[in-house]
N, C-alpha and C positions, 0 to 999 in steps of 0.2 A: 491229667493229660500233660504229655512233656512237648512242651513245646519246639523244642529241637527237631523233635521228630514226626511232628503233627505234618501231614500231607503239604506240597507246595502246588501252587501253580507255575507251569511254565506254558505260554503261549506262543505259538508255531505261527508267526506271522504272514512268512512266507507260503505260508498254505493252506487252502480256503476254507472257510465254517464247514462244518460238516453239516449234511441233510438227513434229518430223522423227522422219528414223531412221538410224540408222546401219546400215552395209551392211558387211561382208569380203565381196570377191569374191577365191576360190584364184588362179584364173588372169585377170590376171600377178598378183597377190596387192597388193590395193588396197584400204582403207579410204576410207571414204565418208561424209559427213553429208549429209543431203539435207533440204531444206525442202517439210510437207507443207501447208502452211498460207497459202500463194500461189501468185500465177501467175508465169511468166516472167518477170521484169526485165530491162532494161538493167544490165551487169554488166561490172565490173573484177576482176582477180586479181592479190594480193598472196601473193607467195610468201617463204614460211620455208625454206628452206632445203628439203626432200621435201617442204614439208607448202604445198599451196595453199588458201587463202581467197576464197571468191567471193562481192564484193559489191556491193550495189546500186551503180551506176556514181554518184548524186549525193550519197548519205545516208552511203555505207558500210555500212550495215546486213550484218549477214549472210545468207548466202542458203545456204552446200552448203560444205565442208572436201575435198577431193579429195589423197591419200597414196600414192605408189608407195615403197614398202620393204618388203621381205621378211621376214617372221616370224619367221624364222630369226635377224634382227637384234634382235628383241625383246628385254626380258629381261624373266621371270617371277618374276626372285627379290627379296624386301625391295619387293616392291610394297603402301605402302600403302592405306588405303581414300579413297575421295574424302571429301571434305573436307565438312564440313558450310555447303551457301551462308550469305553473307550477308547474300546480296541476289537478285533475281530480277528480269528484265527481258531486253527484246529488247536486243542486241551489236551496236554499233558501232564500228568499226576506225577510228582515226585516225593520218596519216603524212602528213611531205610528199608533195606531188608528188600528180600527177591522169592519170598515164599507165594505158592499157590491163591493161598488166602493169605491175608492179614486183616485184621480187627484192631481200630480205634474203639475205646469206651466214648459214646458221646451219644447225648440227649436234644436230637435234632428237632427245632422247632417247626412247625408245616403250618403257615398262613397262605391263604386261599383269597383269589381274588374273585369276587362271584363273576362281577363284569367284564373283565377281561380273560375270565375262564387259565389264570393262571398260576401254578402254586409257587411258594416259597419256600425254601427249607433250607433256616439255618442253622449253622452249627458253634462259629462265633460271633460276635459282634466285631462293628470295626473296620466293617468291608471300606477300601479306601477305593480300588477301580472295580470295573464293571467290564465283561470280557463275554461278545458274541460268540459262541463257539459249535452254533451249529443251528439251522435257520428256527429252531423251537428251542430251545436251550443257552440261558447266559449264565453266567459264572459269576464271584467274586474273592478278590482278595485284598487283605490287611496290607497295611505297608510292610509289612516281613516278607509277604509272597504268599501266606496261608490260604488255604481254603477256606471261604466264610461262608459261603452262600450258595446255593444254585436256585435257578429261576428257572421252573417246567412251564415255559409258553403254551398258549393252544392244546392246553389239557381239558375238555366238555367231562363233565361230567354224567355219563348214562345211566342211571339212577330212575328216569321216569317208565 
């Protein structure tokens, strides 16, 4: 990974967390953040490694988190709790390049919190803030601005 070019965070202050929800669907076993608070957009996809990002094609904004990995890969043990924000605001992804898709190589880690029905998945170590950015969904970044972390709130598992 080059780190120059590894995704940033930029936080839109001035304007409000967005309203979504996060989804587990069993079959094929996918996690989901979904935006309930707009319409449609024109849309790019940056990809982590499992984990895709879909954003607005001009702004980068966020729009929906889309994850194929199986549960089975999780791990539920030594899962801390989220993190207390620092800040709160709509998420902005920034990276070179303005292509449709873009692919990062990266081996996202997914801890599961059974109790608070929340996942984790990260991608670095290192997160220094902690970033609301939409009322199921917190963010993190490194002191450079990096993306380390996302936090899928109020994920239930329907499994039974």
């Amino acid at each position: 990974m080059e780190e120059e070019k590894w995704p940033r965070v930029r936080l839109g202050v001035s304007l409000p967390a967005a309203r979504g929800v996060n989804i587990y669907v069993p079959i094929p076993e996918t996690v989901e953040y979904v935006r309930r608070d707009i319409p449609l957009l024109p849309s790019r996809s940056l990809a982590l490694g499992r984990v895709m990002f879909v954003l607005e094609r001009r702004s980068g904004e966020l729009l929906g988190i889309h994850s194929y990995v199986k549960t089975s890969r999780w791990k539920t043990e030594g899962v801390g709790e989220p993190p207390e924000p620092d800040a709160e605001g709509a998420l902005f992804l920034e990276y070179p390049g303005d292509k449709d898709l873009t692919f990062f190589k990266a081996e996202p880690d997914f801890r599961y919190h059974e109790d608070l029905k929340a996942l984790r998945i990260t991608f670095l170590e290192g997160t220094r803030l902690a970033f609301q950015v939409a009322d199921c969904l917190m963010v993190g970044a490194d002191e450079k601005g990096r993306l380390t972390e996302v936090w899928m709130l109020r994920l239930p598992l329907a499994t039974e």
